[in-house]
C-alpha positions as CSV (number, residue, x, y, z in Angstrom):
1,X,0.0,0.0,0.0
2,X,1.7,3.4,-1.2
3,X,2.9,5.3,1.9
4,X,0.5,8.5,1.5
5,X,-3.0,5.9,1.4
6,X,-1.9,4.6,4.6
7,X,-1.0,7.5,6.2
8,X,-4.8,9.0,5.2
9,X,-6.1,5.9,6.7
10,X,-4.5,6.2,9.9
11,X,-5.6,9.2,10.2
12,X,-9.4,8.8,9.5
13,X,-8.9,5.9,11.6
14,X,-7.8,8.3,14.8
15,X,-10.6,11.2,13.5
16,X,-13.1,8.6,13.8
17,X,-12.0,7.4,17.1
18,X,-11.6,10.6,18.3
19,X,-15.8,11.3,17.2
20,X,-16.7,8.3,19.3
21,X,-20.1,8.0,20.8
22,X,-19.2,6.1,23.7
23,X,-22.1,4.6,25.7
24,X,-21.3,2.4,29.2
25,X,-23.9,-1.2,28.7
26,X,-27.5,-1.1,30.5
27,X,-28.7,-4.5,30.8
28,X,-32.5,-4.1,30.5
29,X,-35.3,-7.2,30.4
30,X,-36.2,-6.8,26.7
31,X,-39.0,-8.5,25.3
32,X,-38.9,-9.2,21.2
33,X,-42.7,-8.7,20.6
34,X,-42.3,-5.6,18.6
35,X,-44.5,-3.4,21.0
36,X,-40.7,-1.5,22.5
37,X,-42.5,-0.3,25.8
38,X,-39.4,-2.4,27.6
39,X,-37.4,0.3,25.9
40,X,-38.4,3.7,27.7
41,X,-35.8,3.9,30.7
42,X,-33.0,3.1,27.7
43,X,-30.0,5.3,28.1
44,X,-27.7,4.1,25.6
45,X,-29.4,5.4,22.5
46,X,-28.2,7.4,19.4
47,X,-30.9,10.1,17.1
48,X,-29.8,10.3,13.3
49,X,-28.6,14.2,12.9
50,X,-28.7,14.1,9.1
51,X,-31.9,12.3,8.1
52,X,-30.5,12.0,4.2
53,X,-32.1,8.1,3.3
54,X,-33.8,7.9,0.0
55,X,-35.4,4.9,0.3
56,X,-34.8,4.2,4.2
57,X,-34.7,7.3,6.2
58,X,-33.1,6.5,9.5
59,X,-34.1,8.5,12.6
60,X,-33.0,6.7,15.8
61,X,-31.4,3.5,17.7
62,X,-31.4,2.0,20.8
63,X,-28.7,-0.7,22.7
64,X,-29.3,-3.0,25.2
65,X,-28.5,-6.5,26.9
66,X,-29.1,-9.2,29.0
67,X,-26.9,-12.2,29.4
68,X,-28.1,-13.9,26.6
69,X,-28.8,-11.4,23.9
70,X,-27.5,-7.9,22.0
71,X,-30.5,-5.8,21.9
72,X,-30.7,-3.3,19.2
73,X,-34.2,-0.8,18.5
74,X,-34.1,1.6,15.9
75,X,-36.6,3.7,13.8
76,X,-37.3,5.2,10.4
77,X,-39.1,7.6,9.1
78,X,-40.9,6.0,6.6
79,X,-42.3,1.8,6.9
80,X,-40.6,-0.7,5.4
81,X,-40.3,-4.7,5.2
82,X,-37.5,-5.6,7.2
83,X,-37.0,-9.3,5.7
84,X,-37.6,-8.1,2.0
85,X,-36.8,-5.7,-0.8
86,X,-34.2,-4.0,0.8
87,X,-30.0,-3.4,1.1
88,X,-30.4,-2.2,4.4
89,X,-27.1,-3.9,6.9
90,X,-26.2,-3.4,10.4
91,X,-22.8,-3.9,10.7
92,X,-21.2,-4.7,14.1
93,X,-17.4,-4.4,14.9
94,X,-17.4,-7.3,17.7
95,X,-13.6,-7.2,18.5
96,X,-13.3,-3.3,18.6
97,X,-10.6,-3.1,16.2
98,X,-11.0,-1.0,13.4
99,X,-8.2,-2.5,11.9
100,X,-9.8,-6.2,11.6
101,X,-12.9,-7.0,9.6
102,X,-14.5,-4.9,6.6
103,X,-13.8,-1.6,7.2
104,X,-16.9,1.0,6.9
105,X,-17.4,4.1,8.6
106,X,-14.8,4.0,11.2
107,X,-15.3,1.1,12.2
108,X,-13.7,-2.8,11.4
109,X,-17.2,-4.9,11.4
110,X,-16.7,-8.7,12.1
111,X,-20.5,-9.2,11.3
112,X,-22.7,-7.4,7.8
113,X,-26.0,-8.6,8.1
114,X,-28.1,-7.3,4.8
115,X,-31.6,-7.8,6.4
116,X,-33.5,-7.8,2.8
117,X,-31.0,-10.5,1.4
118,X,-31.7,-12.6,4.9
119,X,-28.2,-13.2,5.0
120,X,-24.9,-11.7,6.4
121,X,-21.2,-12.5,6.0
122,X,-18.8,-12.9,8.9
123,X,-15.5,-12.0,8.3
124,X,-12.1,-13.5,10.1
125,X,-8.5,-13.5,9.4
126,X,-8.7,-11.1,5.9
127,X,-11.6,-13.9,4.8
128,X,-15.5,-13.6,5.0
129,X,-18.2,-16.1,4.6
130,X,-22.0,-16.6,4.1
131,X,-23.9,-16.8,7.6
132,X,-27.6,-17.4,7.9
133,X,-29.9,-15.9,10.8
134,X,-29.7,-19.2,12.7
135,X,-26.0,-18.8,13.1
136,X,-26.2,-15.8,14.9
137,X,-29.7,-16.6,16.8
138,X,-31.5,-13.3,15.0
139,X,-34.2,-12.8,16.2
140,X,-36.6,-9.7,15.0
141,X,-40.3,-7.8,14.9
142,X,-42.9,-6.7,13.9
143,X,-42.8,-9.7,10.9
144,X,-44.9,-6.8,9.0
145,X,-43.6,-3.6,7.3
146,X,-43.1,-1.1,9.8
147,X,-41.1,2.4,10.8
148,X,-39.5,0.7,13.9
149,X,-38.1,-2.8,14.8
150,X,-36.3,-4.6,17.9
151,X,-34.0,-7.3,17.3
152,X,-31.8,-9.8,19.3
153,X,-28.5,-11.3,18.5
154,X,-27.1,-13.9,20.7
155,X,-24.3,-13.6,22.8
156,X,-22.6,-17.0,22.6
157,X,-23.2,-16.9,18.7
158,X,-20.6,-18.9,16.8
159,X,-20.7,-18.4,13.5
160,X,-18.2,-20.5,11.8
161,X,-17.4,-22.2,15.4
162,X,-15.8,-19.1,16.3
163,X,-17.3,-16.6,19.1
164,X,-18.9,-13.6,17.5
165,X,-18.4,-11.2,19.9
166,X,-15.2,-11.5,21.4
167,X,-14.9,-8.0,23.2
168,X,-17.2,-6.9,25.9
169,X,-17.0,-2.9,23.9
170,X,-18.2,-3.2,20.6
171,X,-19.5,-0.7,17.8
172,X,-22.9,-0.1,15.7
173,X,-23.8,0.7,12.4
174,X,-26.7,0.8,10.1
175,X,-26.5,1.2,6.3
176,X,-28.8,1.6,3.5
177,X,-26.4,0.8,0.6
178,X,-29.3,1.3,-1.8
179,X,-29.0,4.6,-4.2
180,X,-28.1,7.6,-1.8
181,X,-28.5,4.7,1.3
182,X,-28.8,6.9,4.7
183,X,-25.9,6.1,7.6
184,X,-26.1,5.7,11.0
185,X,-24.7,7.0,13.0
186,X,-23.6,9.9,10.4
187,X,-20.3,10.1,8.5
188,X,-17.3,10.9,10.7
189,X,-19.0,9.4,13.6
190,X,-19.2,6.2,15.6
191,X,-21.1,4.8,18.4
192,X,-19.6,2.3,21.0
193,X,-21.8,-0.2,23.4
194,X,-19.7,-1.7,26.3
195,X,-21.7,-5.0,27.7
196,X,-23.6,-4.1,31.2
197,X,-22.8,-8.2,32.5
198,X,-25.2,-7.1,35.6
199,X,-28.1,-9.9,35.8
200,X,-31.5,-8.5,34.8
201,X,-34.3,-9.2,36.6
202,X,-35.1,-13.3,35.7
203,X,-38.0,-14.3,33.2
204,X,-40.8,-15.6,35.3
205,X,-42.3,-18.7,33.4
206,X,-46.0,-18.9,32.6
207,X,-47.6,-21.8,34.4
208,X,-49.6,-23.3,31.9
209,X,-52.9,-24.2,34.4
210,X,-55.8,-21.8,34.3
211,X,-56.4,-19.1,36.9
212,X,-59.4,-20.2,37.4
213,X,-62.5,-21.8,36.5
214,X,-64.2,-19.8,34.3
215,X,-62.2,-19.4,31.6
216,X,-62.2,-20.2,27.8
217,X,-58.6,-21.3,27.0
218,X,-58.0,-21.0,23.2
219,X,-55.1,-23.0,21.5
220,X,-54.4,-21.7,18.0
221,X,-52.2,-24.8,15.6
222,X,-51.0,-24.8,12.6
223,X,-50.1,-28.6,12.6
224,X,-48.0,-28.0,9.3
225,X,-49.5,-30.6,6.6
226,X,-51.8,-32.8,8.3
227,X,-49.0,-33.3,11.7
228,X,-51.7,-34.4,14.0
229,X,-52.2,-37.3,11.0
230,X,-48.7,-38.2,10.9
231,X,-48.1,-41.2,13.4
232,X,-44.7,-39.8,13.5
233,X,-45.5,-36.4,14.9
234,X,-48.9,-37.4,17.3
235,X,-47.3,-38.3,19.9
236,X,-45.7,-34.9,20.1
237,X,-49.1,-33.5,19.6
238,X,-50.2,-35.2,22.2
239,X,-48.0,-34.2,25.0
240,X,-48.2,-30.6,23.7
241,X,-52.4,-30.6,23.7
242,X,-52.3,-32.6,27.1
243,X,-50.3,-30.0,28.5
244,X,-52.3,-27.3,27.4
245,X,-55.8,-28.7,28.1
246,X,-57.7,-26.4,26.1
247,X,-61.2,-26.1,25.6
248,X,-61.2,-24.9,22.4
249,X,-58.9,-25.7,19.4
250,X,-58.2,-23.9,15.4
251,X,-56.1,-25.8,13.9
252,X,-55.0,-24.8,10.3
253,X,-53.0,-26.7,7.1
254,X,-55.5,-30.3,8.0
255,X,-55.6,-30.6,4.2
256,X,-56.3,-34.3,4.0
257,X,-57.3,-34.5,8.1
258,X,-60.8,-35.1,8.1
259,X,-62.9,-33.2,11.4
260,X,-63.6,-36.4,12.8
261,X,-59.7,-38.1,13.3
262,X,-59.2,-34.7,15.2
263,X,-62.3,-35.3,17.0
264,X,-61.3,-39.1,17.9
265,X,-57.4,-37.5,18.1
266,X,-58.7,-35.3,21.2
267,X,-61.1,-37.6,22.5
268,X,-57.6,-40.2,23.2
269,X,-55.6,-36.8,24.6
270,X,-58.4,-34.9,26.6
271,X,-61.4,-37.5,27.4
272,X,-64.7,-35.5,28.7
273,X,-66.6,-36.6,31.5
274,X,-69.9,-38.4,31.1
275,X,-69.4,-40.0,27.6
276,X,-69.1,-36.5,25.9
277,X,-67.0,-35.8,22.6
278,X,-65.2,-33.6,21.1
279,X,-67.5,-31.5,18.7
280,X,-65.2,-30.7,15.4
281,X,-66.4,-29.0,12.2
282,X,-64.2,-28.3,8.8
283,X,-65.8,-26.0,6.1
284,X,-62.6,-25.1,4.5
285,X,-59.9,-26.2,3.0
286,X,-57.4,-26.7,6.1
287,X,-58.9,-25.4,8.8
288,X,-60.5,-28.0,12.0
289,X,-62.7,-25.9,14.6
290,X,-62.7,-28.3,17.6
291,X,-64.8,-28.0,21.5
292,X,-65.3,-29.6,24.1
293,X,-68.9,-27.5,24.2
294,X,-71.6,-27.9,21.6
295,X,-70.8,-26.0,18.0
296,X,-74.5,-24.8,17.6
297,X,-73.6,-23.5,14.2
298,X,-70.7,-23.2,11.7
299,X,-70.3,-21.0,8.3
300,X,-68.1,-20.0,5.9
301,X,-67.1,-16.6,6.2
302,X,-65.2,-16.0,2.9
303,X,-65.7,-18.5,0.0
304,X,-62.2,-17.5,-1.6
305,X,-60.1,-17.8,1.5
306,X,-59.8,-20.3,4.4
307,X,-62.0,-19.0,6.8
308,X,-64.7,-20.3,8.9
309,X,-66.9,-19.2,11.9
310,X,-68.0,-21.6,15.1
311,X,-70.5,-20.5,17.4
312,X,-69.8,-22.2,20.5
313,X,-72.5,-22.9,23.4
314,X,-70.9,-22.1,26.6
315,X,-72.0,-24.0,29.4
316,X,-74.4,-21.3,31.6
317,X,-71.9,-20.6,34.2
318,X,-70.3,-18.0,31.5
319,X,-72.3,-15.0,31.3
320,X,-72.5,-15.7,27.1
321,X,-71.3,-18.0,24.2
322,X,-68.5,-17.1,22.0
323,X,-67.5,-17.0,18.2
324,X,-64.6,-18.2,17.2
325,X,-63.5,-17.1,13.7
326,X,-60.5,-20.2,12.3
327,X,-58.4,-18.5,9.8
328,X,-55.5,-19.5,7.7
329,X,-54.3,-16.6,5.3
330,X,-52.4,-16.8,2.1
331,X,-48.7,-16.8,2.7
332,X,-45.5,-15.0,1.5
333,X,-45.9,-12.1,-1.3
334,X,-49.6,-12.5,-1.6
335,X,-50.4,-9.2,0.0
336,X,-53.6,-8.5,-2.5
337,X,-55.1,-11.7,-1.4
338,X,-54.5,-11.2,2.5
339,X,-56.0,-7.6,2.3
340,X,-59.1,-9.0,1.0
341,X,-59.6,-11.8,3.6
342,X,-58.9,-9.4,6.3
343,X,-61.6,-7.1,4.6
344,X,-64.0,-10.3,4.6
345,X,-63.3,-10.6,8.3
346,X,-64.2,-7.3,9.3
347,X,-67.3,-7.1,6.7
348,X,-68.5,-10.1,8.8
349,X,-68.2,-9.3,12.5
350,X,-69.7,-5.8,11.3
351,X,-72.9,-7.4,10.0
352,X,-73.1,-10.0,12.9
353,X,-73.4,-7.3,14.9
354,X,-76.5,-6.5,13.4
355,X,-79.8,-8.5,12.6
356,X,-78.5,-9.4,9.2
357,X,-75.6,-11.1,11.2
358,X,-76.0,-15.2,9.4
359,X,-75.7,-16.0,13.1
360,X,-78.3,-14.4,14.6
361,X,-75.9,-13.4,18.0
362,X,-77.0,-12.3,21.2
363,X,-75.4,-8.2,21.3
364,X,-72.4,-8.7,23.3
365,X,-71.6,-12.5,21.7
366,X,-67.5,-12.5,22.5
367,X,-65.6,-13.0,19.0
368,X,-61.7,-13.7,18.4
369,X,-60.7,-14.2,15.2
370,X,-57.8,-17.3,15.5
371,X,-55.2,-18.9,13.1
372,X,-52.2,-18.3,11.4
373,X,-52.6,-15.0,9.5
374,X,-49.7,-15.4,8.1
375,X,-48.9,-11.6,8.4
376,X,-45.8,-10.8,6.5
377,X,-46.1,-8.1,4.6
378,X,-48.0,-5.1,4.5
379,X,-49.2,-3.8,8.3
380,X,-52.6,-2.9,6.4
381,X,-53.9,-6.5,7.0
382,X,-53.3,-6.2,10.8
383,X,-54.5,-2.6,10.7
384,X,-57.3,-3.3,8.9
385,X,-58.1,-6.1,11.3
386,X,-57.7,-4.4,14.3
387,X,-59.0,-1.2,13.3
388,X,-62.4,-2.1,10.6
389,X,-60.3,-0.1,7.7
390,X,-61.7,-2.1,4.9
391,X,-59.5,-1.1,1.7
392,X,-61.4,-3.2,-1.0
393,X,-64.9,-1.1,0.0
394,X,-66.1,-1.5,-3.4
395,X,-66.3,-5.5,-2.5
396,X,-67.3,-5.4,1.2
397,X,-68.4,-1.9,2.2
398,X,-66.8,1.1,4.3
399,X,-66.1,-0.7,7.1
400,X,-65.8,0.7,10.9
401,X,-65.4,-0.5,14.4
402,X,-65.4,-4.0,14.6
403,X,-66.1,-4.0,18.3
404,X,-69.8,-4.2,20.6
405,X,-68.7,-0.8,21.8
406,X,-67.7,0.3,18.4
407,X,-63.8,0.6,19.2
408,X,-61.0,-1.3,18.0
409,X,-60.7,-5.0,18.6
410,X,-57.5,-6.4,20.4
411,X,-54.3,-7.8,19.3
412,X,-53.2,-9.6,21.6
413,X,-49.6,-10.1,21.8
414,X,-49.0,-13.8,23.4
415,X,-45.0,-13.9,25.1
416,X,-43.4,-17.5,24.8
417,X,-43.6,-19.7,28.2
418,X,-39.9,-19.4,29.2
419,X,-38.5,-16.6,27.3
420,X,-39.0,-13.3,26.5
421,X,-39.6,-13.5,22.9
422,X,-42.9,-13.4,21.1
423,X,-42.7,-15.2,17.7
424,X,-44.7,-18.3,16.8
425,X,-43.2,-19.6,14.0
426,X,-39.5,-20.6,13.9
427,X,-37.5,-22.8,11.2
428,X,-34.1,-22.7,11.3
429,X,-33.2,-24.3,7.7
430,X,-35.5,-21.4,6.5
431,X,-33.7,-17.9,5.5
432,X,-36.9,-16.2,7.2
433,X,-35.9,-15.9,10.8
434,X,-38.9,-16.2,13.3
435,X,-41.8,-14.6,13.4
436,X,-45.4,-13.9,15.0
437,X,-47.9,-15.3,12.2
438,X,-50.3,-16.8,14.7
439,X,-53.1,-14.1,16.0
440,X,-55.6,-13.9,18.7
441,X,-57.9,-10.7,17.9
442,X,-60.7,-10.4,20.3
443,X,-63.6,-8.1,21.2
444,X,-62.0,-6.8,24.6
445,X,-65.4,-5.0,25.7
446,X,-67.1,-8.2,26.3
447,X,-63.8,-10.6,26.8
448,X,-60.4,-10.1,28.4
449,X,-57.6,-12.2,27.9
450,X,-56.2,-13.0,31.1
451,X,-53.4,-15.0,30.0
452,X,-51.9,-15.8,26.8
453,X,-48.6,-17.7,26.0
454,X,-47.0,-19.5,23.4
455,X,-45.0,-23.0,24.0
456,X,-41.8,-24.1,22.6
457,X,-40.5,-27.0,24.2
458,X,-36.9,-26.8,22.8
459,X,-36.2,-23.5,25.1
460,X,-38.0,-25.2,28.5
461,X,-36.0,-25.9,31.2
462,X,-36.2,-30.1,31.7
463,X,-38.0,-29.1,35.3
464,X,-40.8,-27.1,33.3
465,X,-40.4,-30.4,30.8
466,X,-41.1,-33.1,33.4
467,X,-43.9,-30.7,35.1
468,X,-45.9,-30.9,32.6
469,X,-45.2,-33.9,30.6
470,X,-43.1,-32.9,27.9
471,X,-40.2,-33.7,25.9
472,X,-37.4,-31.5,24.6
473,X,-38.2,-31.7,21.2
474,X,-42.0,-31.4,21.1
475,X,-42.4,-27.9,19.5
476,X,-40.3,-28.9,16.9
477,X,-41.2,-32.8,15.7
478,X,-45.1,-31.3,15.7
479,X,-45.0,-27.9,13.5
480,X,-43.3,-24.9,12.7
481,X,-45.6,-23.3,14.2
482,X,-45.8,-23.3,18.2
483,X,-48.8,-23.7,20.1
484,X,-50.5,-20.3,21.4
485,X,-52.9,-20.2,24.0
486,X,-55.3,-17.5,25.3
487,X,-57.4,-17.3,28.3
488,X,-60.7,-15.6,27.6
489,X,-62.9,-14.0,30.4
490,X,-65.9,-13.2,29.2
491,X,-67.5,-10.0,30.8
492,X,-70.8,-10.0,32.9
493,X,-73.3,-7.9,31.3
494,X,-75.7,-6.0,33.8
495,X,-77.7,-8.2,36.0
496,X,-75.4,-11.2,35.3
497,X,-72.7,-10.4,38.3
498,X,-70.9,-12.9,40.6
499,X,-72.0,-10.5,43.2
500,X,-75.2,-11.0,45.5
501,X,-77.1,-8.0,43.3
502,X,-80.1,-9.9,41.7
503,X,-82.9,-8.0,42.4
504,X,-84.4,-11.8,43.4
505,X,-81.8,-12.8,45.7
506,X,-81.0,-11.4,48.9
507,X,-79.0,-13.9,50.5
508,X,-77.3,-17.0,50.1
509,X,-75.6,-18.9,52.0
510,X,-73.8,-22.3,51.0
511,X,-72.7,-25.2,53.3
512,X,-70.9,-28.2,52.3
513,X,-72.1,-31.1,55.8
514,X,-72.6,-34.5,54.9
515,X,-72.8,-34.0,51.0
516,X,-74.9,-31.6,50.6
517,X,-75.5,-28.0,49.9
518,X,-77.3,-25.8,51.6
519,X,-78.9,-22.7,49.9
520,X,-81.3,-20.1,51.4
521,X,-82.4,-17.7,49.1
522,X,-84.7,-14.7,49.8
523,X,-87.4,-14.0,46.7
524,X,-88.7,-10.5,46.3
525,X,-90.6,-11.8,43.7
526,X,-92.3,-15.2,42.8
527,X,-89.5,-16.9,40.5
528,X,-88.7,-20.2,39.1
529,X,-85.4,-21.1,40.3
530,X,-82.9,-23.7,38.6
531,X,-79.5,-25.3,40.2
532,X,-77.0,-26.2,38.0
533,X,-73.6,-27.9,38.8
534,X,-70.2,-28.0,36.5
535,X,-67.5,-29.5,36.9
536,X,-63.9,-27.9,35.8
537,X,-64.4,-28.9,32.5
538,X,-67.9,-27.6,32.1
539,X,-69.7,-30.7,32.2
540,X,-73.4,-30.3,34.2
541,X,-73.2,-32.7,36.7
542,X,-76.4,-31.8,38.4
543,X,-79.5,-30.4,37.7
544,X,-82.9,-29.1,39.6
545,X,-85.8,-27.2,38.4
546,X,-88.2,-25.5,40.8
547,X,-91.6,-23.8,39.5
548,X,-93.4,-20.7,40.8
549,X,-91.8,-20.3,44.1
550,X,-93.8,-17.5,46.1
551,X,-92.0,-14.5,46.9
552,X,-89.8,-14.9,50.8
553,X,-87.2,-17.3,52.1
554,X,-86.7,-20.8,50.9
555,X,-84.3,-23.5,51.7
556,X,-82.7,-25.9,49.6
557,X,-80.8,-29.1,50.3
558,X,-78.8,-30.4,47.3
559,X,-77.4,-33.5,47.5
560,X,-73.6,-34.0,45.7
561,X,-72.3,-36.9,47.1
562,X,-72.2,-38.7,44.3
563,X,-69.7,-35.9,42.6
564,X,-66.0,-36.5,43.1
565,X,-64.2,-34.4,45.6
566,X,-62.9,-31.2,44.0
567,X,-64.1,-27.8,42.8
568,X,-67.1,-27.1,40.9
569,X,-69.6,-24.2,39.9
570,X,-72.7,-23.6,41.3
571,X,-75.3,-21.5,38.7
572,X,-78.5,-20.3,40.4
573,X,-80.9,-18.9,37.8
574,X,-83.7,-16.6,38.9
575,X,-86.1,-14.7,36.4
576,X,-83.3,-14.6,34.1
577,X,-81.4,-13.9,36.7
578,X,-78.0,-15.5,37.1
579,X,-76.0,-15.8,40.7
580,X,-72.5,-18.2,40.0
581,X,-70.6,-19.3,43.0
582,X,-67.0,-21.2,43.3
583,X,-67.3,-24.2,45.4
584,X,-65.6,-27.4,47.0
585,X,-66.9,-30.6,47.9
């Protein structure tokens, strides 16, 4: 090299050093799930001076850690597809030497990673080579175009078999190297992160049992071509579904599963009490609806996509029944078709709130809509779905509020089990790195989800494993896809309370003496009264009518010995009255 270049180089090398942003760790307990409210006590951040990006205008980023994972945030001003269509490359100098690796603004970066190209290049001793997401652990969201992103990079990567990061100070950039590409940080400057190896405060697991009784737990599977069909993969299946326990299944891609091999599939997994089975419908292509409570009814929501509406019969403990909308969307580039089956979605659950509804609802019927939406490309679909935007309005109307209250419906984010990431969908011989394509999107004025979690076995401690009767490598003989469960409450409405407020019941008091409940009610008004008992998995397990009690005090003796010890739920109805009570026997 001719005496005069180095010397230049050298001394860019020092002017860039001499620039430095440098920024002491702060380990923080980031959570992947694309929402970045974990983010707001950052400190080590850097804001984009210049603003020059043609195509990718760069605003802002963010660094953190933990002891697993490099945490970077960081914002545009315009949306984009981060896995797609773009030459967009953060470029890390792991060793802190800007005299090792590919040399770029300052800085010597050991690792390019072109997030459009899904692929990055690793460069040691004066050589580079291909590296995939899976060597580095990436792990990013939203999946959808957006203005801002979070991603994770692990910490004991070894791309290669060699350690990534092999300096605890390390330095950040992004690069657009499209056409008149925007930099960050700006030219002649250069940010450094030094590792904060403080613990954070420790993921606390999600115990898979319900809070309590009265709950609707939702599991959402894609079994990825016909797994719970594949003698191979149903044992894995089984463990996972046995674990969960839910009451209510979509499963998508059952192309050649007919409804009633899930329906025998569940009743071997999850036997009801009393000789009950499994209810399971399939109107689609793909798509199994499965309950342990009576489907009263079943339709096909959009003829040119694969989606399909249950409505469920709730046992009468919950204060009403529920919809639940299975929905597998078209994948990859087919944003066009996506848009419109969101727009179908929407266009239903507006006319089912009215009497043109097909199913006739109750106001205040709970719906979700459930399945993999496979939502990769533009946010519309998701906005549209959360929102009521219809875009094809020629086709199904202007749209609005999808909710009873005429708000927004909820997305609700489901966190994995035992880490704190959010995706669903994870295969590692895939260039796409993992994502969240499996949705839960409720009405939250009449439900609230009161848990929600996703399970993949493969990242459960064996403890968690053997708790719950799992194996390592469940999650990933079974599907792609992971599991992901939601607990449903479903609101009271007025005069439905678990508070003594009927205006027909004063008082009641319950005792539980030689099997059998006492009750003492007070009428104001002459009422027929019914007692119902459920068990934990909804079954009635006992049943008594009484006609045209007069008005004043009455007491009733209910015998239960022949129920099993445990806990149940007591439903009084009154004049349309309903008074639910916990109890033990």
């Amino acid at each position: 090299m001719p005496k005069i270049v180095l010397m230049k180089n050298i001394y860019y090398c020092i002017l860039f050093i001499f620039l430095s942003v440098k920024i002491t760790g702060q380990a923080l307990p980031i959570v992947i799930d694309g929402r970045f409210d974990d983010w707001k006590n950052s400190e080590a951040n850097y804001t984009d001076g210049s603003g020059s990006g043609n195509q990718i205008n760069l605003l802002n980023f963010s660094v953190s850690n933990d002891e697993d994972y490099l945490y970077i945030r960081f914002s545009s001003e315009n949306e984009f597809l981060l896995n797609d269509n773009n030459e967009f490359f953060l470029e890390i100098d792991t060793d802190n030497d800007p005299y090792t690796g590919y040399y770029t603004n300052g800085i010597g970066a050991e690792l390019r990673w072109c997030f459009g190209e899904r692929e990055g290049y690793f460069y040691l001793f004066k050589q580079s080579s291909t590296i995939y997401f899976s060597d580095i652990r990436l792990r990013a969201l939203p999946t959808v175009t957006s203005n801002e992103f979070e991603i994770a990079i692990g910490r004991d990567a070894k791309p290669d078999g060699y350690d990534l990061f092999t300096n605890n100070t390390i330095k950040i950039c992004f690069r657009d190297y499209d056409s008149n590409g925007d930099l960050m940080p700006d030219e002649g400057d250069t940010f450094s992160y030094t590792f904060d190896n403080n613990p954070v405060t420790p993921y606390q697991p999600v115990d898979f049992e319900k809070e309590y009784l009265e709950i609707v737990r939702l599991l959402s599977y894609n079994v990825l071509s016909d797994g719970i069909s594949d003698y191979e993969r149903i044992p894995s299946f089984k463990r996972i579904i046995s674990a969960i326990n839910p009451d209510i299944i979509t499963f998508n891609e059952c192309w050649d599963t007919e409804s009633w091999k899930a329906g025998d599939l569940l009743d071997n997994i999850l036997p009801l009490q009393g000789g009950a089975e499994w209810q399971t419908v399939k109107l689609v292509s793909g798509n199994i609806t499965c309950s342990k409570f009576p489907i009263t009814e079943s339709v096909v929501v959009y003829s040119n996509g694969r989606i399909q509406a249950s409505h469920v019969n709730l046992p009468s403990y919950f204060p009403k029944d529920i919809v639940v909308i299975n929905s597998h969307f078209r994948c990859c580039d087919a944003n066009y078709e996506r848009q419109y089956e969101a727009d179908a979605i929407i266009d239903f659950i507006l006319n089912e709130k009215t009497s043109s509804g097909v199913l006739d609802l109750p106001e205040g019927t709970p719906m979700v809509i459930s399945g993999d939406l496979n939502l990769v490309g533009n946010s519309q679909q998701l906005t549209t779905l959360v929102t009521g935007e219809i875009i094809n309005t020629s086709h199904f109307g202007q749209g609005g509020p999808p909710d009873w209250d005429n708000s927004s419906l909820e997305d609700n984010v489901a966190i994995q089990s035992d880490i704190r990431m959010a995706y669903t969908w994870r295969k590692d011989y895939s260039s796409y790195w993992p994502g969240r394509l499996d949705f839960s999107i409720f009405t939250n004025s009449v439900a609230e989800a009161v848990k929600s979690f996703v399970v993949q076995t493969e990242v459960m401690l064996d403890e968690r494993l053997d708790l719950y009767g799992l194996q390592k490598h469940d999650s990933e003989i079974a599907s792609d896809h992971f599991a992901r469960v939601t607990d449903f409450k479903i609101k009271a409405e007025q005069g439905v309370n678990d508070e003594i407020n009927s205006e027909n019941i004063i008082n009641i008091t319950t005792l539980a003496e030689n099997n059998t409940f006492e009750i003492l009610l007070d009428l104001k008004n002459k009422s027929d009264v019914n007692f119902r008992i459920f068990d934990i998995q909804g079954t009635e397990r006992i049943y008594s009518s009484n006609k045209n009690l007069c008005y004043g005090k009455h007491i009733f003796n209910i015998d239960v010995s022949m129920l099993k010890h445990g806990v149940y739920i007591l439903v009084i109805e009154t004049n349309k009255k309903i008074y639910r009570q916990k109890v033990v026997i």
